[in-house]
LOKOL-447172 format. One record per residue (C-alpha): residue number from 1; residue in one letter; chain; x, y, z. Coordinates in steps of 0.1 Angstrom, whole numbers. Layout:
N
{zati NUM,'a','A',{X,Y,Z}}
...
END
This chain:
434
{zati 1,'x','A',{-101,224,675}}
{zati 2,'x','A',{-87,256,692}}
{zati 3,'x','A',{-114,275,715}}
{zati 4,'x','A',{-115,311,709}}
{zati 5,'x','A',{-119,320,744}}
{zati 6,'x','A',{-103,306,773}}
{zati 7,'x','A',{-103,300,813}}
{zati 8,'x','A',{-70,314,826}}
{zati 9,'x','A',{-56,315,859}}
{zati 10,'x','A',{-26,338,872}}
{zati 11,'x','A',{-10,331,898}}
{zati 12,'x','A',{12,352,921}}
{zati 13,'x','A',{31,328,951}}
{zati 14,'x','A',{36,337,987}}
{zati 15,'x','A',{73,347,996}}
{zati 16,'x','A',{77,331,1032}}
{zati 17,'x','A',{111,353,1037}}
{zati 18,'x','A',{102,381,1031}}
{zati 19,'x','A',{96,408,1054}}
{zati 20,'x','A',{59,419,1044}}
{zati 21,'x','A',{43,393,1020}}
{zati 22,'x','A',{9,411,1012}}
{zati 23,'x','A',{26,447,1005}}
{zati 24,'x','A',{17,457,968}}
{zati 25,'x','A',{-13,441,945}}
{zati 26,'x','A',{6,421,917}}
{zati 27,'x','A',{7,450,893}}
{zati 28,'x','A',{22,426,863}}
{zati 29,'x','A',{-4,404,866}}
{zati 30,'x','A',{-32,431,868}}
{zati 31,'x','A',{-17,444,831}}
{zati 32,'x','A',{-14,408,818}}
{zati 33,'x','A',{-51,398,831}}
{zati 34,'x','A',{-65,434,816}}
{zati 35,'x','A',{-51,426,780}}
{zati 36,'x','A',{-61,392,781}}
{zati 37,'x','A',{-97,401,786}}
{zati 38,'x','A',{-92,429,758}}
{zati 39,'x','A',{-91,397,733}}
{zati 40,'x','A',{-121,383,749}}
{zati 41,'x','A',{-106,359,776}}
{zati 42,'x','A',{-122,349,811}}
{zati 43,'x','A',{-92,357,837}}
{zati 44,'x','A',{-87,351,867}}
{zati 45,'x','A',{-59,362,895}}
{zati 46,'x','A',{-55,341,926}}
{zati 47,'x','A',{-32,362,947}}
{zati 48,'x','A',{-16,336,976}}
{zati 49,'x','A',{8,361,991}}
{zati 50,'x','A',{0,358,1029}}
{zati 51,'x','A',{-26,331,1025}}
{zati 52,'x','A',{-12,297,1045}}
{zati 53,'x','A',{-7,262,1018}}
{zati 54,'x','A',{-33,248,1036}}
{zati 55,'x','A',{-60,269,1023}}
{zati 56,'x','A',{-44,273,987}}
{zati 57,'x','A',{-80,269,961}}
{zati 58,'x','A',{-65,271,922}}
{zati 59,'x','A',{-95,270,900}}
{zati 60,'x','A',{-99,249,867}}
{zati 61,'x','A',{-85,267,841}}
{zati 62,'x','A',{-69,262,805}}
{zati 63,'x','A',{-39,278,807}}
{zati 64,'x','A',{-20,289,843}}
{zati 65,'x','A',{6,313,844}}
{zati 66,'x','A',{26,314,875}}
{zati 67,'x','A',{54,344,884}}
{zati 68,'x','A',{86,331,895}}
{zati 69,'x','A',{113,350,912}}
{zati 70,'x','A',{146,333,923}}
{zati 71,'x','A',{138,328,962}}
{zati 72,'x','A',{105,317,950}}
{zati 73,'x','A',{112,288,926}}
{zati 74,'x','A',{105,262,945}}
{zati 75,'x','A',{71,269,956}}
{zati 76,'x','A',{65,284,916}}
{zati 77,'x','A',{70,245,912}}
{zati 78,'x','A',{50,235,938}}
{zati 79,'x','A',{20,254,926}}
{zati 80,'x','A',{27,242,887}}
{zati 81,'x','A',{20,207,899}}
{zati 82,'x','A',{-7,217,920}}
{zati 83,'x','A',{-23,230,888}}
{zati 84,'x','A',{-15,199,867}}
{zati 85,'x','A',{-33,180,893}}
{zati 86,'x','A',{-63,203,884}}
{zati 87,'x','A',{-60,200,849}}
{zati 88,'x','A',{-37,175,836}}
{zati 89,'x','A',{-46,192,801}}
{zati 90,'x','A',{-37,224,810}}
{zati 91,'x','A',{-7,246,802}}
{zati 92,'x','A',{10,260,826}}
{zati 93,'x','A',{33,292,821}}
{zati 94,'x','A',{63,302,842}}
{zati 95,'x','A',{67,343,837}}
{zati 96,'x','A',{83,369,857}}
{zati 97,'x','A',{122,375,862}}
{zati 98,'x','A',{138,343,871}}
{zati 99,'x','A',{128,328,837}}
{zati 100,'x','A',{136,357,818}}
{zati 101,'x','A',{170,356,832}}
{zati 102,'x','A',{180,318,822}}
{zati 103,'x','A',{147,304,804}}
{zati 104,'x','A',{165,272,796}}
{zati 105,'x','A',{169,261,831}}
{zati 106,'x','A',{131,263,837}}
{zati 107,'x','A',{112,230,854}}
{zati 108,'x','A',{97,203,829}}
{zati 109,'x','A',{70,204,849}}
{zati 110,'x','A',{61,241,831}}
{zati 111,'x','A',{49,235,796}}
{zati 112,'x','A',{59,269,785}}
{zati 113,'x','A',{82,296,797}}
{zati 114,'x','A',{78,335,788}}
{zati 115,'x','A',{106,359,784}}
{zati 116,'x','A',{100,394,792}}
{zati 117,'x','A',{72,416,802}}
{zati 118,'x','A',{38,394,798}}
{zati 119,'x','A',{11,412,780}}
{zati 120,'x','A',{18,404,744}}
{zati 121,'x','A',{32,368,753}}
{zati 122,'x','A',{1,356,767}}
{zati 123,'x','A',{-21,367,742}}
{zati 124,'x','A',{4,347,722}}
{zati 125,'x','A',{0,319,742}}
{zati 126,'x','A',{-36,321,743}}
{zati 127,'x','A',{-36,321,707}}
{zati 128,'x','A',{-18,293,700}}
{zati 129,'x','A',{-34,270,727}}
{zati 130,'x','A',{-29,242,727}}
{zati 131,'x','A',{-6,236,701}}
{zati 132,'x','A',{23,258,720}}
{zati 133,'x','A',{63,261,718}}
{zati 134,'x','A',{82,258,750}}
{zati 135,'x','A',{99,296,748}}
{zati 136,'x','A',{76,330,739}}
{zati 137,'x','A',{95,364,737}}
{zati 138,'x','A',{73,393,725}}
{zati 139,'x','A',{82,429,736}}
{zati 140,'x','A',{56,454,744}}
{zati 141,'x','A',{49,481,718}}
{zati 142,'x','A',{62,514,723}}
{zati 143,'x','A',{33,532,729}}
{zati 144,'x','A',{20,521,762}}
{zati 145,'x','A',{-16,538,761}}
{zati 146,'x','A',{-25,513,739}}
{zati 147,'x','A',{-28,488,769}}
{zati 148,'x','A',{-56,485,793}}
{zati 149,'x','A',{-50,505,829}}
{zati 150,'x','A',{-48,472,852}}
{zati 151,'x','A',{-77,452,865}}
{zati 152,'x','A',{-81,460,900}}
{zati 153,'x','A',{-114,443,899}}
{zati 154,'x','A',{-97,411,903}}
{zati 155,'x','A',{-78,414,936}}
{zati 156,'x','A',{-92,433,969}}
{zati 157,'x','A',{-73,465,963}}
{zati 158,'x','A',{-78,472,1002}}
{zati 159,'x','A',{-64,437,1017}}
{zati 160,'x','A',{-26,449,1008}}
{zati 161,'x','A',{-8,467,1033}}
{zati 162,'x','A',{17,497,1014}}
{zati 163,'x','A',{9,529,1031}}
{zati 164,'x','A',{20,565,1027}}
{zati 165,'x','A',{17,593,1053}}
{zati 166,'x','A',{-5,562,1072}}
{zati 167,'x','A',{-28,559,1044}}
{zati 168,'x','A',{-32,535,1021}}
{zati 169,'x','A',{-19,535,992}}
{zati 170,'x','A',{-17,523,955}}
{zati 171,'x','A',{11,515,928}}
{zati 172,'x','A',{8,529,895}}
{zati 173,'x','A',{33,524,866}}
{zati 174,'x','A',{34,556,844}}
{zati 175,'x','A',{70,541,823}}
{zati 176,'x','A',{87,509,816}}
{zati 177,'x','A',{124,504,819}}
{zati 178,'x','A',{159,524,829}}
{zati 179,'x','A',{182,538,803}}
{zati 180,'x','A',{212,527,831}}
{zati 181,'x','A',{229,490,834}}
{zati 182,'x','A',{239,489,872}}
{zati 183,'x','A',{260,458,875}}
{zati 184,'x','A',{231,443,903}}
{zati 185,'x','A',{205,445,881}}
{zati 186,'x','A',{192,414,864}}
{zati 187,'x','A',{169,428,842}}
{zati 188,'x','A',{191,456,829}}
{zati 189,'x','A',{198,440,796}}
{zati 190,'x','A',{158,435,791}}
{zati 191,'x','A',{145,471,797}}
{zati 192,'x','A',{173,494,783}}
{zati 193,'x','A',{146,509,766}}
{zati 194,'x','A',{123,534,782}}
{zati 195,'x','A',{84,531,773}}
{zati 196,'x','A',{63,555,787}}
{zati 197,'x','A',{25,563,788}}
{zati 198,'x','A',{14,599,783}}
{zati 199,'x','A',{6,615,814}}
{zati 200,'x','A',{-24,620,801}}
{zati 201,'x','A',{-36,583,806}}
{zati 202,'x','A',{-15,584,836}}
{zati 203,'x','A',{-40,612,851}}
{zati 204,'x','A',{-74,592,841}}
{zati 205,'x','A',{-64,560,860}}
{zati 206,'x','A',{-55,577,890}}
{zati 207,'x','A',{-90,596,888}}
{zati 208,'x','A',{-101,562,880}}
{zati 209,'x','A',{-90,547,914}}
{zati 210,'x','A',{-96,580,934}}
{zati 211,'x','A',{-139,573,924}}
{zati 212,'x','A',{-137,536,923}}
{zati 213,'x','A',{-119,536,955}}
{zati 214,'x','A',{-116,561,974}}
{zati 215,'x','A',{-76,561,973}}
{zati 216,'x','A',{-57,591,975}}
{zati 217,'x','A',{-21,582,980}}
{zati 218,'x','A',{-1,563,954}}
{zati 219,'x','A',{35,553,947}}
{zati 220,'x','A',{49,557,913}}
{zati 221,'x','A',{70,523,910}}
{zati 222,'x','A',{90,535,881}}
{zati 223,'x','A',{127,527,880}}
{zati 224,'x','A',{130,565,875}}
{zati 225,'x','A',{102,585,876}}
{zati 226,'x','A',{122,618,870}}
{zati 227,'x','A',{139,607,844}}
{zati 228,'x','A',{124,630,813}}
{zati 229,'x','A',{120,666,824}}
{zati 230,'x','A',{98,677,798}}
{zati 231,'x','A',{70,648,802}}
{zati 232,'x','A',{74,656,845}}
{zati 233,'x','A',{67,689,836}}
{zati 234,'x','A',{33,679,821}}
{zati 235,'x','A',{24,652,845}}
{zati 236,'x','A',{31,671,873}}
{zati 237,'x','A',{10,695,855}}
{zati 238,'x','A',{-21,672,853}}
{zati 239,'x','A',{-11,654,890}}
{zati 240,'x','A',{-16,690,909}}
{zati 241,'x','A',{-52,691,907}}
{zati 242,'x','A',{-60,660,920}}
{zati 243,'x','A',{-52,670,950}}
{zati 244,'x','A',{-33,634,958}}
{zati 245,'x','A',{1,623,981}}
{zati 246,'x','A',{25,606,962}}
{zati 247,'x','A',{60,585,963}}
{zati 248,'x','A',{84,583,930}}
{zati 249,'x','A',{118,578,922}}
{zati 250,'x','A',{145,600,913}}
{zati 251,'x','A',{180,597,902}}
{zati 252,'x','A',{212,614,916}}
{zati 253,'x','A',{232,628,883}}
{zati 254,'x','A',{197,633,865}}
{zati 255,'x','A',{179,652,891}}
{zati 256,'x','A',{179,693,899}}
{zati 257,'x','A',{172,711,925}}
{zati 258,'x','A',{135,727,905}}
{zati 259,'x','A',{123,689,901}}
{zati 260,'x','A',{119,686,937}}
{zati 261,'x','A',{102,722,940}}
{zati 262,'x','A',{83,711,909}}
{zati 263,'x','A',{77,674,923}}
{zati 264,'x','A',{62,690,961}}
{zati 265,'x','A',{38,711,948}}
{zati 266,'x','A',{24,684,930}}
{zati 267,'x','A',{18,666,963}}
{zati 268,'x','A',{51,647,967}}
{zati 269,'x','A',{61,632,1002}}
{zati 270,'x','A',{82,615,993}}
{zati 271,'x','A',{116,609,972}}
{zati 272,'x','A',{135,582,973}}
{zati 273,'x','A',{167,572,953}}
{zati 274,'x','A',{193,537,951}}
{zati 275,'x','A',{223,555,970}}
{zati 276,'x','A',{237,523,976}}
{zati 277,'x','A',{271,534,986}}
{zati 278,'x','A',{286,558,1004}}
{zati 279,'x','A',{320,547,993}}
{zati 280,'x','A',{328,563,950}}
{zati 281,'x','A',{348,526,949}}
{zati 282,'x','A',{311,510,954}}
{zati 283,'x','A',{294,529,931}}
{zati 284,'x','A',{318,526,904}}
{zati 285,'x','A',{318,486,906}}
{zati 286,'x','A',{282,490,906}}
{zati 287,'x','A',{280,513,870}}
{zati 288,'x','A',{258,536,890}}
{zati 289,'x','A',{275,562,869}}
{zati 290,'x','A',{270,589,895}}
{zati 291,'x','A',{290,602,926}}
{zati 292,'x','A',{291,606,963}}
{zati 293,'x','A',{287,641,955}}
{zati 294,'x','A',{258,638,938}}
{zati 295,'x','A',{240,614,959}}
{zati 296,'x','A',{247,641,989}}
{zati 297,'x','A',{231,671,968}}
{zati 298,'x','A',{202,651,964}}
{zati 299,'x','A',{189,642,993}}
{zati 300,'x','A',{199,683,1002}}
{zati 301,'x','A',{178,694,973}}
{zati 302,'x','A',{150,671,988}}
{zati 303,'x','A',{152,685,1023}}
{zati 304,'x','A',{148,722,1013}}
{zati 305,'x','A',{119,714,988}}
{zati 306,'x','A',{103,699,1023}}
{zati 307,'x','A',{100,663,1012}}
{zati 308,'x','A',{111,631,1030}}
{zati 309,'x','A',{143,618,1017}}
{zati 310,'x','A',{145,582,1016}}
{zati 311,'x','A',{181,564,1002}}
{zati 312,'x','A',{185,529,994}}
{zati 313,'x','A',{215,511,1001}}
{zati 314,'x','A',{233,480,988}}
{zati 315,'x','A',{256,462,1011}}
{zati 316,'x','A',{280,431,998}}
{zati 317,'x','A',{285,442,963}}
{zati 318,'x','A',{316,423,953}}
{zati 319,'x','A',{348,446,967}}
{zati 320,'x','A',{327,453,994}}
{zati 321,'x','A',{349,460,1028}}
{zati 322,'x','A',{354,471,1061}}
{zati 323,'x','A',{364,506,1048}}
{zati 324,'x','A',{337,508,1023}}
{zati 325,'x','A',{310,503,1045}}
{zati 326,'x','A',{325,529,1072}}
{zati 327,'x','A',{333,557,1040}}
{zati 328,'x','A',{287,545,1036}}
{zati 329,'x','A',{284,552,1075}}
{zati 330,'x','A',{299,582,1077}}
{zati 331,'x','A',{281,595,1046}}
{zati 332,'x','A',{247,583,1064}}
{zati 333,'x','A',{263,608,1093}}
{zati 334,'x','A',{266,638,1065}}
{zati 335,'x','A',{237,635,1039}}
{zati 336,'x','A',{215,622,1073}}
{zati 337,'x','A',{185,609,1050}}
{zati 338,'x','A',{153,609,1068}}
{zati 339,'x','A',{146,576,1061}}
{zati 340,'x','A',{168,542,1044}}
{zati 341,'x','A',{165,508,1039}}
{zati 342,'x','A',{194,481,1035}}
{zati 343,'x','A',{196,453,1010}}
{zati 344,'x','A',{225,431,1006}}
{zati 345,'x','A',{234,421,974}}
{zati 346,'x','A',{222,393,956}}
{zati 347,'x','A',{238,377,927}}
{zati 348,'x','A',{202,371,906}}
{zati 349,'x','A',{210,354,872}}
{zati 350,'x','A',{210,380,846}}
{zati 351,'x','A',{228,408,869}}
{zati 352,'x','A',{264,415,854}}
{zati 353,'x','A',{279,398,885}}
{zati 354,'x','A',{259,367,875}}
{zati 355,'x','A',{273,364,837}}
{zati 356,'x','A',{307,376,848}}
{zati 357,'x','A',{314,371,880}}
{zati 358,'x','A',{354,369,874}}
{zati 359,'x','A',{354,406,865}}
{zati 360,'x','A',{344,410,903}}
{zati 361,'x','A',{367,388,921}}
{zati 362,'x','A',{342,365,924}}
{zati 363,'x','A',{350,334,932}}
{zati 364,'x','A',{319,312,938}}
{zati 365,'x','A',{283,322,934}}
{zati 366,'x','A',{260,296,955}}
{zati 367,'x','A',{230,287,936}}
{zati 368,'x','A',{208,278,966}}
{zati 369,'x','A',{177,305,952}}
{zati 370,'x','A',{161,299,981}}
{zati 371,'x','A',{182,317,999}}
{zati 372,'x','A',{182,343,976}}
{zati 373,'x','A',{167,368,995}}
{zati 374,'x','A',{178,407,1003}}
{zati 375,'x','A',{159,410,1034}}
{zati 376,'x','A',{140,381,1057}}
{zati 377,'x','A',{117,389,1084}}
{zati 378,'x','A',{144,392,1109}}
{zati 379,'x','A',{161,420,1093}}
{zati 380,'x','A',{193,409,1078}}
{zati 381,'x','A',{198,394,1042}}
{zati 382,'x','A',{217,366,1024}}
{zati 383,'x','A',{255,362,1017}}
{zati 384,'x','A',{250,343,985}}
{zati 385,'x','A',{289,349,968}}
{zati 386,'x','A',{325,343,978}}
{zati 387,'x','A',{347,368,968}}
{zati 388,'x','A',{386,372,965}}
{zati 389,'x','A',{388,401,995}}
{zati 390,'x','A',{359,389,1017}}
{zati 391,'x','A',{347,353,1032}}
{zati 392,'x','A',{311,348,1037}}
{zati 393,'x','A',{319,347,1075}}
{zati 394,'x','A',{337,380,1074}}
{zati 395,'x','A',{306,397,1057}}
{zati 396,'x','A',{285,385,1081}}
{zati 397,'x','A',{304,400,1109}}
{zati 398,'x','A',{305,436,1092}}
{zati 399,'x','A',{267,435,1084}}
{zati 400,'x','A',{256,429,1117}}
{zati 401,'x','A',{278,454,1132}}
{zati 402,'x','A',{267,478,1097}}
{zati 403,'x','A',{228,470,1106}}
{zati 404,'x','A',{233,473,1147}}
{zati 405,'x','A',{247,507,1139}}
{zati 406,'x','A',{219,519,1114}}
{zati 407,'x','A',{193,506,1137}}
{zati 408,'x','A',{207,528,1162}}
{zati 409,'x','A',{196,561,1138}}
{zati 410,'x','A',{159,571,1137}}
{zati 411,'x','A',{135,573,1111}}
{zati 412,'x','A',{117,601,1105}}
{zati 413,'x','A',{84,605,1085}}
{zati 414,'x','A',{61,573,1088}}
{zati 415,'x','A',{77,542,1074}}
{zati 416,'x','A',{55,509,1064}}
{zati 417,'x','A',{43,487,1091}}
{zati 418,'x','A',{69,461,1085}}
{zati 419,'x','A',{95,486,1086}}
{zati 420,'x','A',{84,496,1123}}
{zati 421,'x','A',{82,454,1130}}
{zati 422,'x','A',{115,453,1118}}
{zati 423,'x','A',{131,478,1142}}
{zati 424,'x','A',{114,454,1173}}
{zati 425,'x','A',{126,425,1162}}
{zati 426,'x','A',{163,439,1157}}
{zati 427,'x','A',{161,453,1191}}
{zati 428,'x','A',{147,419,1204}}
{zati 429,'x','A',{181,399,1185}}
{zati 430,'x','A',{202,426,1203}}
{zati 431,'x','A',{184,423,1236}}
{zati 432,'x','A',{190,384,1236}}
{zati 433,'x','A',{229,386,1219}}
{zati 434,'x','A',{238,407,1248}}
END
């Protein structure tokens, strides 16, 4: 006999290489955990970022659902038989983007595997318990007010460590998706399509978590948060009397001038954008469909509005050379961002390099995911393809003489605490190389 309500259990692992493990509350989980409790559902979230094995506590539950990303697999796995152990009855779910990307290569030792964004495939789940498939795929509706804001309740929102202007701050998504396919992403084939909440609900929940508390900084974590001038217009509209500090997104090509003006006096401090290149070859490899010269007016737009600038950058992306990354150095030199962070590229299944890595001269993509990592704690990322022009060794040598050079600049406006770590370490490497 099916139970109409059921113990579930979410699960977010730890990722041992990465540079700050405790940065952001699991948002996805907080949105899964809030719906699930919408049909009735006792939930629970056990957060392990940061938190050693060896004092690991997974609760009985029904049904588990554990997030998997590439580098964290392994320990996904770990945890999945961890929570058979528990509950040899139970089901356990592998979410999150690694299974989305290539669901059929998914451990036995996960009973089911969901494709996509989780709300409506664990109700799904839930509903069918126990009697479940092995693949659920449900997409989200379009109008995403219909969801419950995310359950905060169930994590500390103070123990993470994401700071603006030396504050604490909060994510909030106010859309889903990006209406671009940039040849690194792996989830550009799954959120083509942009949902968005009204800024309406997007005002209430950050009043919401201004009383409840006491936070008034927050970082919009959408893939472009500038993206539809008309609903800016009216959040920005709503945002301004809140009196809040705020991070978001923008987009070189989409962007003007007024959006910054627009975007400061609505307590923006911050704008940030994926630059990724300096060099027009890069970006054109990468279907960023924008230009140097529009990445430059940008980040000049967002100086004279008076916010911080920050620009991502991709290093590695197949084609990737010595001349590329000195045509991204001496753009650094020109546009002089206040503040950047460095990723090498990583071949995650689903990306475009991934299911066509010929069409980039690649010639080998290693499949350790382990290793799949963009940054580690020691400041330098993973060389996870061979291509045609480049050896992995001959990468490595550009990107530590790329990074030594970039960690010679300084960053202005205050950057996260494992930013600031970062920078000692690098100079403690250099210290002991010389």
């Amino acid at each position: 006999m099916r139970k109409s309500s059921l113990t579930i259990e979410l699960l977010h692992p730890p990722h041992p290489e990465s540079i700050e493990d405790r940065l952001d509350a699991p948002l996805g989980l907080l949105y899964i955990a809030a719906n699930l409790r919408k049909y009735g559902h006792e939930v629970r979230i056990n957060d392990l970022s940061g938190i050693p094995q060896s004092e690991w506590e997974i609760g009985m539950a029904d049904i588990y659902g554990t997030t998997m990303y590439a580098p964290t697999m392994a320990i996904s796995e770990q945890i999945a038989h961890m929570c058979k152990e528990i509950n040899p009855a139970a089901k356990v779910v592998a979410g999150g983007a690694h299974p989305t990307a290539i669901p059929g290569e998914i451990s036995p030792v996960f009973d089911i595997v969901g494709v996509g964004e989780g709300e409506e495939i664990m109700v799904d789940i839930a509903r069918d318990y126990p009697d479940n498939q092995r693949v659920y795929r449900k997409p989200l509706g379009q109008d995403l007010d219909t969801y419950p804001n995310p359950a905060y309740d169930l994590v500390d929102p103070l123990s993470y460590k994401r700071t603006l202007g030396g504050e604490l701050a909060l994510t909030i998504l106010t859309s889903r998706g990006c209406p671009y396919r940039c040849s690194f992403c792996g989830l550009a084939d799954h959120h083509k399509t942009v949902k968005k909440r009204s800024p309406e609900n997007v005002a209430e929940e950050i009043e919401f978590l201004e009383e409840r508390y006491g936070i008034t900084k927050f970082i919009f974590q959408d893939d472009i948060f500038t993206v539809n001038k008309k609903r800016l217009g009216r959040m920005l509209d709503l945002i301004r009397p809140l009196e809040i500090g705020f991070k978001a997104h923008g987009r070189s090509g989409n962007d003007t001038e007024e959006d910054y003006l627009r975007l400061r006096d609505a307590g923006c401090e911050i704008i940030a954008w994926g630059i990724e290149s300096g060099s027009q070859k890069m970006l054109d490899l990468m279907n960023k469909q924008t230009t140097v010269k529009k990445n430059e007016e940008v980040i000049q737009w967002a100086k004279d509005a008076g916010l911080i600038s920050r620009a991502f950058f991709v290093l590695g992306f197949p084609g990737e050379d010595q001349q590329t990354l000195e045509e991204t150095m001496r753009f650094i030199e020109r546009t002089d961002p206040d503040q950047y962070f460095v990723s090498n590229f990583v071949p995650y299944p689903g990306t475009d390099v991934w299911n066509n890595p010929e069409k980039y001269g690649v010639t080998r993509i290693h499949t350790d995911f382990e290793e799949y990592y963009q940054v580690n704690g020691n400041g330098f990322g993973s060389r996870n393809i061979e291509t045609e022009n480049l050896s992995r060794e001959e990468f490595e040598k550009i990107e530590r003489e790329f990074r030594g050079w970039i960690n010679q600049r300084q960053q202005r406006g205050a950057v996260q605490e494992y930013e600031s770590e970062l920078e000692k370490k690098r100079l403690v490497l250099k210290e002991k190389a010389a």
